[in-house]
C-alpha positions as a LaTeX table, in Angstrom:
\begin{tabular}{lrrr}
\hline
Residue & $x$ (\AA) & $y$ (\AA) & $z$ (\AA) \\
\hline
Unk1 & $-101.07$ & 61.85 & $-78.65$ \\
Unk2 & $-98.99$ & 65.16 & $-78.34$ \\
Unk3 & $-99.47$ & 65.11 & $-75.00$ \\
Unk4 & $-97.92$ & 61.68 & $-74.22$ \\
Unk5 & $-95.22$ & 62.91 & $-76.54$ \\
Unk6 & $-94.63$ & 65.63 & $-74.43$ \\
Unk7 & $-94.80$ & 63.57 & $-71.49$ \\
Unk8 & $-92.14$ & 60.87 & $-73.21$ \\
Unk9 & $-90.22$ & 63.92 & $-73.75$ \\
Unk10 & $-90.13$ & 65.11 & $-70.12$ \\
Unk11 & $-89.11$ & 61.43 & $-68.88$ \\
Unk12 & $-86.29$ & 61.76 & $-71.05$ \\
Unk13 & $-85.18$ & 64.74 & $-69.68$ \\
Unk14 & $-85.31$ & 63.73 & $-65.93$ \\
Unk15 & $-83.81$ & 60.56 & $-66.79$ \\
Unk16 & $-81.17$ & 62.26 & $-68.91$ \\
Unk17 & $-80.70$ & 64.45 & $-65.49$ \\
Unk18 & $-80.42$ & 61.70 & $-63.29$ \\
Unk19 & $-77.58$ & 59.84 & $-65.30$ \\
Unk20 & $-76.09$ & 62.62 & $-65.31$ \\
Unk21 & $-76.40$ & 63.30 & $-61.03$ \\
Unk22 & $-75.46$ & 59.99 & $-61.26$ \\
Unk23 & $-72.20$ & 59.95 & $-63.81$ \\
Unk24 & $-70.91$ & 63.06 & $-61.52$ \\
Unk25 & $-71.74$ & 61.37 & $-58.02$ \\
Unk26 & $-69.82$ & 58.15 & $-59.63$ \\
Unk27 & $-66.79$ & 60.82 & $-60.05$ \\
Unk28 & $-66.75$ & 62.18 & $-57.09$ \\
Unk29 & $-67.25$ & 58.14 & $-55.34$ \\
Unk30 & $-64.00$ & 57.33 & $-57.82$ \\
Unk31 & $-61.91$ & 60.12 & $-56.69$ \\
Unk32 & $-62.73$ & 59.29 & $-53.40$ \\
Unk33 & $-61.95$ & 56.31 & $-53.11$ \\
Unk34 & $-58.94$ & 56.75 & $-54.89$ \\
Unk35 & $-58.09$ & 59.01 & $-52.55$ \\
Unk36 & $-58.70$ & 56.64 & $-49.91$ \\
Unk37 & $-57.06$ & 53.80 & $-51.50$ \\
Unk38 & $-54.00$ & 56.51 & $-51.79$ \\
Unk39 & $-54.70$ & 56.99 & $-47.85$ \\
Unk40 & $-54.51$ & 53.51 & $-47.03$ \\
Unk41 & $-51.04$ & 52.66 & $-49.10$ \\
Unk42 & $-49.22$ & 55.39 & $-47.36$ \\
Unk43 & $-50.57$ & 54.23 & $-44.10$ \\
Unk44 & $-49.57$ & 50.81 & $-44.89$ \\
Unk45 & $-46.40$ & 51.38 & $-45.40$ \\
Unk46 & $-45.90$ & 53.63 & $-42.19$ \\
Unk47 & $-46.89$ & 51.07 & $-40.47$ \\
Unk48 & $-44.88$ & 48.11 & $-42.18$ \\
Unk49 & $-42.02$ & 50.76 & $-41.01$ \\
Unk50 & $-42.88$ & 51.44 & $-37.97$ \\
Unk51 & $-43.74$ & 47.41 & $-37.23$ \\
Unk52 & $-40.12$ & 46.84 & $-39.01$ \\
Unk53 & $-38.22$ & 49.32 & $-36.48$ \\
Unk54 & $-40.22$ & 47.66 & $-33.69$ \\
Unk55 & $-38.75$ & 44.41 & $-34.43$ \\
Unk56 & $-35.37$ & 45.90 & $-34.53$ \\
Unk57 & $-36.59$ & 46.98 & $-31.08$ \\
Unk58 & $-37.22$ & 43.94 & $-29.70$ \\
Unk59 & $-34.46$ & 42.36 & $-30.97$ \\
Unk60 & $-32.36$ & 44.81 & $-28.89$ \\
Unk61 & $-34.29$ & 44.50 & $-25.90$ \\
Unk62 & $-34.09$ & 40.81 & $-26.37$ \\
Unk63 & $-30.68$ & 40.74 & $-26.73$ \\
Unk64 & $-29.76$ & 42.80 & $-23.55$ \\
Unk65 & $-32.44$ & 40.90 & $-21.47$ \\
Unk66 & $-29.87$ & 37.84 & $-22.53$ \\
Unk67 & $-26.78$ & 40.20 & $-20.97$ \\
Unk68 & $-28.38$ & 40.97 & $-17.94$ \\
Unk69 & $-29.93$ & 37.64 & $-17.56$ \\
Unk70 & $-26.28$ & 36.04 & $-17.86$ \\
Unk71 & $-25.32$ & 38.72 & $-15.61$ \\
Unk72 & $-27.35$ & 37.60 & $-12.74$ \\
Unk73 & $-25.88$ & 34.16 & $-13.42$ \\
Unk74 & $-22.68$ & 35.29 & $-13.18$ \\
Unk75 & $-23.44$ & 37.94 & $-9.79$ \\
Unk76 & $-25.63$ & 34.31 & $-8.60$ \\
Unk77 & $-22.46$ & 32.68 & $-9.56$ \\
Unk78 & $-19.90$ & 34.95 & $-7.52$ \\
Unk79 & $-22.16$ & 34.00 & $-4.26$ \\
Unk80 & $-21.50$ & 30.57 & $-5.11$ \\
Unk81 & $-18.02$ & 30.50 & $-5.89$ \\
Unk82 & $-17.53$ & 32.61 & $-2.28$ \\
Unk83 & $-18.92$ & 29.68 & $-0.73$ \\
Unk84 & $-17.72$ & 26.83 & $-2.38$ \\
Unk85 & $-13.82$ & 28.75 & $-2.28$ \\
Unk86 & $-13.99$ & 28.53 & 1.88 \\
Unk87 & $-14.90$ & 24.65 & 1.08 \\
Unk88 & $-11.69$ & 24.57 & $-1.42$ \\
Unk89 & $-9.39$ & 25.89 & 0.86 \\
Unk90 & $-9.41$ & 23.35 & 3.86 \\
Unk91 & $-9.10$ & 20.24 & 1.57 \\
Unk92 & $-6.33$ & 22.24 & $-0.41$ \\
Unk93 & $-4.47$ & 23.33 & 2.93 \\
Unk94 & $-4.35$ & 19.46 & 3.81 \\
Unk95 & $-2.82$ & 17.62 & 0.35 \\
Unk96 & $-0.38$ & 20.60 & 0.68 \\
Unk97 & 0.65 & 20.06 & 4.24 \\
Unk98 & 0.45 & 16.49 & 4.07 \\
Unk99 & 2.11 & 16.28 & 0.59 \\
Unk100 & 5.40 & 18.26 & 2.17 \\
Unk101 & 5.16 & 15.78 & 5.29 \\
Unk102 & 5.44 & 12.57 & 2.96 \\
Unk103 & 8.55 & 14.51 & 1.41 \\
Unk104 & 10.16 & 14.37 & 4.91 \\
Unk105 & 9.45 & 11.12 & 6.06 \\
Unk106 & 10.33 & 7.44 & 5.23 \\
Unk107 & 7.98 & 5.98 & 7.26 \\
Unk108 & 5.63 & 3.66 & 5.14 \\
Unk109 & 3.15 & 3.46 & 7.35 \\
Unk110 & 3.06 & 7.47 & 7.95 \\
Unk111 & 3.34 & 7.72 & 4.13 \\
Unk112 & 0.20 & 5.58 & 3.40 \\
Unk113 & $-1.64$ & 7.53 & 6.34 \\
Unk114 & $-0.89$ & 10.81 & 4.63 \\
Unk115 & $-2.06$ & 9.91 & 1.24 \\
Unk116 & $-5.00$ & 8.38 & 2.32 \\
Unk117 & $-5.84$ & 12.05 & 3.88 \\
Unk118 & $-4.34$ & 13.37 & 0.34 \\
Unk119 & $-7.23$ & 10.94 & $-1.35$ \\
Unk120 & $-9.97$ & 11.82 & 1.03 \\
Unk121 & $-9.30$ & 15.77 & 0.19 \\
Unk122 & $-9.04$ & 15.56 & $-3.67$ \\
Unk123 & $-12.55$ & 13.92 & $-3.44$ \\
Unk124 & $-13.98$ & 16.57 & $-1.39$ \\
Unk125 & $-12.40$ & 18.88 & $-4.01$ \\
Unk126 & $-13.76$ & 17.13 & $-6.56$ \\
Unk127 & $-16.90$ & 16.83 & $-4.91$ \\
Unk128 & $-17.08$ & 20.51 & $-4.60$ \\
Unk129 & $-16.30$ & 21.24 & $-8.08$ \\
Unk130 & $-18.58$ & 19.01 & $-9.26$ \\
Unk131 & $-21.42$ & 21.22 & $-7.47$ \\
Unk132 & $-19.95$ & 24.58 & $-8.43$ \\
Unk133 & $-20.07$ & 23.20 & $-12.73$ \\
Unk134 & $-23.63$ & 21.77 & $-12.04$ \\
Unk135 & $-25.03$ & 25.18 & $-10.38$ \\
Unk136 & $-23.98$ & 27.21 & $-13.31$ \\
Unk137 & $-26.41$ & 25.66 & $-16.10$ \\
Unk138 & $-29.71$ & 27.23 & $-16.52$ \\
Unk139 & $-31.62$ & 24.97 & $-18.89$ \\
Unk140 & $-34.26$ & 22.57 & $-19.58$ \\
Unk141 & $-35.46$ & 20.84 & $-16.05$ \\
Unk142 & $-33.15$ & 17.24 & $-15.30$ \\
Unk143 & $-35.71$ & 16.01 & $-13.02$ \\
Unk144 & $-35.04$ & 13.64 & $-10.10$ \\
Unk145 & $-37.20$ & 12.64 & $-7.42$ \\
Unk146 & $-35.89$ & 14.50 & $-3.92$ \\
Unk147 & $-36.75$ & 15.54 & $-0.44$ \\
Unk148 & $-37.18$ & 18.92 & $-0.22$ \\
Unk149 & $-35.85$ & 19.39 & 3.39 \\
Unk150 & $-32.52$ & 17.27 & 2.25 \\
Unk151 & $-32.07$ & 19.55 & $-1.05$ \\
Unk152 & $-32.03$ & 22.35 & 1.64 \\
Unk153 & $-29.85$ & 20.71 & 3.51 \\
Unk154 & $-27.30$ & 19.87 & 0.73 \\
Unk155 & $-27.32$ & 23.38 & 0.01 \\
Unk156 & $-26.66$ & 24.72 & 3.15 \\
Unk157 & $-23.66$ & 22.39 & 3.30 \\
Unk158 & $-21.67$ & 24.31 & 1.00 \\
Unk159 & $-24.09$ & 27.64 & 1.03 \\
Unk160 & $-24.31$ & 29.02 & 4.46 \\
Unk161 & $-20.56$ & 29.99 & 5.35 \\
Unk162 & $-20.93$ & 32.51 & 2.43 \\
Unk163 & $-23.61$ & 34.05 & 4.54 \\
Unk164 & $-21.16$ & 34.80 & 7.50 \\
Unk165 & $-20.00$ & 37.84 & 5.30 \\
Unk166 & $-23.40$ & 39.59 & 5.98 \\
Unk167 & $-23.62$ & 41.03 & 9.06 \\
Unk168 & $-24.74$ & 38.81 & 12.38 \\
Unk169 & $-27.37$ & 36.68 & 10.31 \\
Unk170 & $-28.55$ & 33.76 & 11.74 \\
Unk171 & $-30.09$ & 30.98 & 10.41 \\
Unk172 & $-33.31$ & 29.02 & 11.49 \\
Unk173 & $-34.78$ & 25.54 & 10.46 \\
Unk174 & $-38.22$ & 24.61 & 10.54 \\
Unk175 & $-38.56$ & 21.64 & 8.25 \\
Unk176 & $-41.83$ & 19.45 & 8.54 \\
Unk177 & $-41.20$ & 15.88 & 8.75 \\
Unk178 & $-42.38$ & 13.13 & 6.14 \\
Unk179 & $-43.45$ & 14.98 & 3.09 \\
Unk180 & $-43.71$ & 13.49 & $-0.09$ \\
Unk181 & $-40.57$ & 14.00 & $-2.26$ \\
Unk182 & $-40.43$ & 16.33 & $-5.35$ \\
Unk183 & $-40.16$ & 15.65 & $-9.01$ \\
Unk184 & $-38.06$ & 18.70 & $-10.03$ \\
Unk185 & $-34.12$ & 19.75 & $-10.72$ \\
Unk186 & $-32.61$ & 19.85 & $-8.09$ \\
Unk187 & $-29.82$ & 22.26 & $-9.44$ \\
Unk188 & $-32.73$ & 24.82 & $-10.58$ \\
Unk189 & $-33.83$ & 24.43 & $-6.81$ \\
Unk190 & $-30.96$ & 25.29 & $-4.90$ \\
Unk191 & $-30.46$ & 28.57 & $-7.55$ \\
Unk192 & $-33.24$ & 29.63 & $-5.77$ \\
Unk193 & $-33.00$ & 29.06 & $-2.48$ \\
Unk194 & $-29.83$ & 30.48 & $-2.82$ \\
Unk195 & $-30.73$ & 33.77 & $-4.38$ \\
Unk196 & $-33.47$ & 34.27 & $-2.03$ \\
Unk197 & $-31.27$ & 33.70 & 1.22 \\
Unk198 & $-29.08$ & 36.23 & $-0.62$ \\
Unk199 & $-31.94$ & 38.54 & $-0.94$ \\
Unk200 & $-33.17$ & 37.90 & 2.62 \\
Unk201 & $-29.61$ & 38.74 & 4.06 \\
Unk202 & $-29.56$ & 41.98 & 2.14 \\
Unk203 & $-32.57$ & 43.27 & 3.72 \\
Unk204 & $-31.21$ & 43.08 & 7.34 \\
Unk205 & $-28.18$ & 45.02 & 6.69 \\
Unk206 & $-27.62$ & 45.17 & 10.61 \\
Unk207 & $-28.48$ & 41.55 & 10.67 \\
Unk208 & $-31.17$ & 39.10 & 12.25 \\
Unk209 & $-32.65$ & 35.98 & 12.44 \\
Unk210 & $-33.90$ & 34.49 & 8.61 \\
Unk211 & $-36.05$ & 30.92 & 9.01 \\
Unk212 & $-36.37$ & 28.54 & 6.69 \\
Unk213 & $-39.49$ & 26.13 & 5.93 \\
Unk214 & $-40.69$ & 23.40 & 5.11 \\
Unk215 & $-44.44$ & 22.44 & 4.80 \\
Unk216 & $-47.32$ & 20.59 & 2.86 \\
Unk217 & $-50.67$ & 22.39 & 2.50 \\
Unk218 & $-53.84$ & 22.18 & $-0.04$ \\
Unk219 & $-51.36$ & 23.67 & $-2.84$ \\
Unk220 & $-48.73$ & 21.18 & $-2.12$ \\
Unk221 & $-45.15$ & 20.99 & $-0.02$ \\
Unk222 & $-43.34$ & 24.39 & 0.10 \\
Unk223 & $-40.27$ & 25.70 & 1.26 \\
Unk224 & $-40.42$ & 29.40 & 2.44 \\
Unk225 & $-37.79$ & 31.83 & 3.25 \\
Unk226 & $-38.80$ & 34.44 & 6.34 \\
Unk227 & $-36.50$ & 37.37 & 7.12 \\
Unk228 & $-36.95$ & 40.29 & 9.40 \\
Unk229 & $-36.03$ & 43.19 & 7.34 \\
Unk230 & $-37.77$ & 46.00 & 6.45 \\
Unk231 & $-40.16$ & 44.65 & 4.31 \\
Unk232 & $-41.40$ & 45.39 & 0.48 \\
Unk233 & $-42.96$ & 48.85 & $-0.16$ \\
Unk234 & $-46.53$ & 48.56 & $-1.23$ \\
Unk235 & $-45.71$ & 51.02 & $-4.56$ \\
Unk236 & $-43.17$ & 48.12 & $-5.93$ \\
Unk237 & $-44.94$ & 44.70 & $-5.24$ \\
Unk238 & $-46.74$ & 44.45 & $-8.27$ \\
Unk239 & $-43.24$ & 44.66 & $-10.59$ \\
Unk240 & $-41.21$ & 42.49 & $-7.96$ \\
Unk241 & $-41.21$ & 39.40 & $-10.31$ \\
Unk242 & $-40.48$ & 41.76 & $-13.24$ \\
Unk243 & $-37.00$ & 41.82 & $-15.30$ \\
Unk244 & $-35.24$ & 44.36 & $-15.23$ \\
Unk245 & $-36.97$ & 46.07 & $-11.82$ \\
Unk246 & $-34.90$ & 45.70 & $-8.31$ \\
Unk247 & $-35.46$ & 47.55 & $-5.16$ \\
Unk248 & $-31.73$ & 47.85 & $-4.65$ \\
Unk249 & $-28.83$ & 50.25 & $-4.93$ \\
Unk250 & $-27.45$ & 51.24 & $-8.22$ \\
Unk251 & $-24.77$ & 48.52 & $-9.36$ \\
Unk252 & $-26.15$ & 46.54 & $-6.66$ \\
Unk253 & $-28.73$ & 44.04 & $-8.74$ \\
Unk254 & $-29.28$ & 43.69 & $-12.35$ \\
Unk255 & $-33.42$ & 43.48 & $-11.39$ \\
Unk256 & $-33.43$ & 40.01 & $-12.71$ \\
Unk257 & $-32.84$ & 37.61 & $-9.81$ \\
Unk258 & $-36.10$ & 37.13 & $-8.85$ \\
Unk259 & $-37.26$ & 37.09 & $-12.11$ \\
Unk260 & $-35.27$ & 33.72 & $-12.76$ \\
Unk261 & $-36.23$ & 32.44 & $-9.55$ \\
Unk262 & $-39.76$ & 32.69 & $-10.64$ \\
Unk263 & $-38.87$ & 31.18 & $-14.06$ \\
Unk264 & $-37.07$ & 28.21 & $-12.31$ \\
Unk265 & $-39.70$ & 27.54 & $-10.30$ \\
Unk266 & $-42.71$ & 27.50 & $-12.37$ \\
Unk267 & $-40.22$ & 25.92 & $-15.34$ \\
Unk268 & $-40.37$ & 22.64 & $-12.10$ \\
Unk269 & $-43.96$ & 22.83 & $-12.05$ \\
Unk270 & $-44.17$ & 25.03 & $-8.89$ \\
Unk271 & $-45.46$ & 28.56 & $-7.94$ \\
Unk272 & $-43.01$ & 31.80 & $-5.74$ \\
Unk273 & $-45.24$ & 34.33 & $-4.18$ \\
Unk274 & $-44.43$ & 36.80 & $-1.10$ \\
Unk275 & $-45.97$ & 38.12 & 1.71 \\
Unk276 & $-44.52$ & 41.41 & 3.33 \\
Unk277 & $-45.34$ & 43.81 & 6.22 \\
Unk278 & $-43.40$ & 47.22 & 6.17 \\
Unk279 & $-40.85$ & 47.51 & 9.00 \\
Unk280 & $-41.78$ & 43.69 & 10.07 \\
Unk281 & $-40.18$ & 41.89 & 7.28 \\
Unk282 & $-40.79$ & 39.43 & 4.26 \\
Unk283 & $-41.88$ & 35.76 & 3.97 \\
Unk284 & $-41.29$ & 34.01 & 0.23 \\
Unk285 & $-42.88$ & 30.35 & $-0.38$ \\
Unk286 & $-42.00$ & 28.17 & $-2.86$ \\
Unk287 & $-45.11$ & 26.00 & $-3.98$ \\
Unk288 & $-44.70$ & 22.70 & $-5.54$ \\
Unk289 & $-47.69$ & 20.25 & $-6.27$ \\
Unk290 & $-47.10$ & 16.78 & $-5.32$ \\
Unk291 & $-46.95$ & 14.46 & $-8.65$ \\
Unk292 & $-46.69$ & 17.66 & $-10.93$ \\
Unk293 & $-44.54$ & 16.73 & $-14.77$ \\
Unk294 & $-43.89$ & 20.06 & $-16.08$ \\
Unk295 & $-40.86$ & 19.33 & $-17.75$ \\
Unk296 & $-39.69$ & 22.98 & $-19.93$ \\
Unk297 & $-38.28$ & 26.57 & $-18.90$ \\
Unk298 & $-40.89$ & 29.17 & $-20.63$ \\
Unk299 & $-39.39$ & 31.55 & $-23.44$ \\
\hline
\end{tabular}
């Protein structure tokens, strides 16, 4: 009997031990974990800072993306309005002239002829105009069906005297007969056709020959814009379609036309890409699948 006592008494004392191991390990797990809970808050609430300044951040970055973005409109614009200025001047030099000649005469039938010119040139002004106000919006695709090689065309028309201020460029045609039309804005279209003959101009700054195409293929009908310059560095092609990045001269380029190009085309439905040879020049198609609906610019 004493000796199960004593045995009783031993179990207490180990078990008395262990509780106790086990009240002090319990401590030392509460104080860590405080400590860890401790840990956590302050690292919480670095990085609810640190995300907080970031969206200040990108607000900024947003924000001057928007500036330089409208800045390329307006540079994009300035082409434009070179070209379309040469098409206001005739019409304007003609209802002045002819205005002043209806002041000197009393012939009726002279009279009549002259206004009749007067009439034909106000429309052509108006018809001008009416291109310039449409080129500047940058929005939401108005989609009509068209013919890609008369949308080049039409753009040339009032488009391809501005290029006469770059040095001896010449311009090519090869457009494909009977391809399908295009559902896609025009407008958005000739933005970039324009900016890439633009682009294709600057790099032959001692001028050259620049072709443009028309196709269809297994991605769809394309136009494609093929200059002789001295082609695209292999170091920069990857950020070429990037905001922001341009190969050109300071306070030549904001870095975000073809950016917008690409953003115009694939808001139509369609796909830019580029090939390039150093010192043999560069070749950009514009891809656009017959039938395609896309119908949104991308954020």
């Amino acid at each position: 009997m004493e000796d199960e006592i004593r045995e009783l008494v031993k179990n207490k004392e180990r078990l008395e031990l262990v509780i106790s191991e086990e009240k002090e390990l319990s401590e030392v797990r509460r104080k860590l974990l405080e400590k860890s809970l401790k840990e956590m808050e302050e690292l919480y609430a670095s990085l609810k800072e640190k995300l907080e300044d970031l969206k200040q951040k990108d607000l900024k970055i947003r924000e001057i993306a928007e500036k330089l973005e409208r800045a390329n409109k307006l540079s994009l614009m300035g082409e434009i309005t070179g070209a379309i200025a040469h098409q206001i001047k005739n019409p304007l030099i003609a209802i002045q002239g002819f205005a002043k000649r209806i002041q000197d005469t009393e012939n009726l039938d002279k009279i009549k002829s002259y206004a009749k010119i007067i009439l034909e040139s106000a429309e052509k002004l108006t018809e001008v105009l009416s291109r310039l106000l449409e080129f500047s919006r940058m929005e939401n695709p108005k989609k009509e069906w068209i013919n890609i090689n008369r949308l080049i065309l039409d753009t040339l028309g009032f488009f391809e005297h501005h290029l006469t201020r770059f040095k001896k460029i010449e311009l090519n045609l090869e457009l494909a007969e009977n391809l399908p039309d295009l559902h896609v804005d025009k407008i958005h279209i000739q933005q970039v056709l324009a900016n890439l003959l633009v682009n294709a101009a600057q790099a032959m700054p001692d001028g050259g020959p620049i072709v443009i195409k028309t196709g269809k293929d297994d991605e769809g009908v394309y136009f494609a814009v093929i200059d002789r310059g001295k082609g695209i560095p292999e170091e920069v092609r990857d950020k070429l379609f990037e905001p922001f990045y341009t190969t050109k001269p300071k306070n030549e380029g904001t870095g975000l036309g073809l950016a917008i190009c690409k953003r115009l085309v694939e808001a139509n439905g369609g796909r830019i890409s580029f090939e390039t040879e150093e010192g043999r020049g560069t070749k950009f198609f514009v891809h656009f699948p017959v039938g395609q609906n896309s119908n949104s610019i991308p954020s």
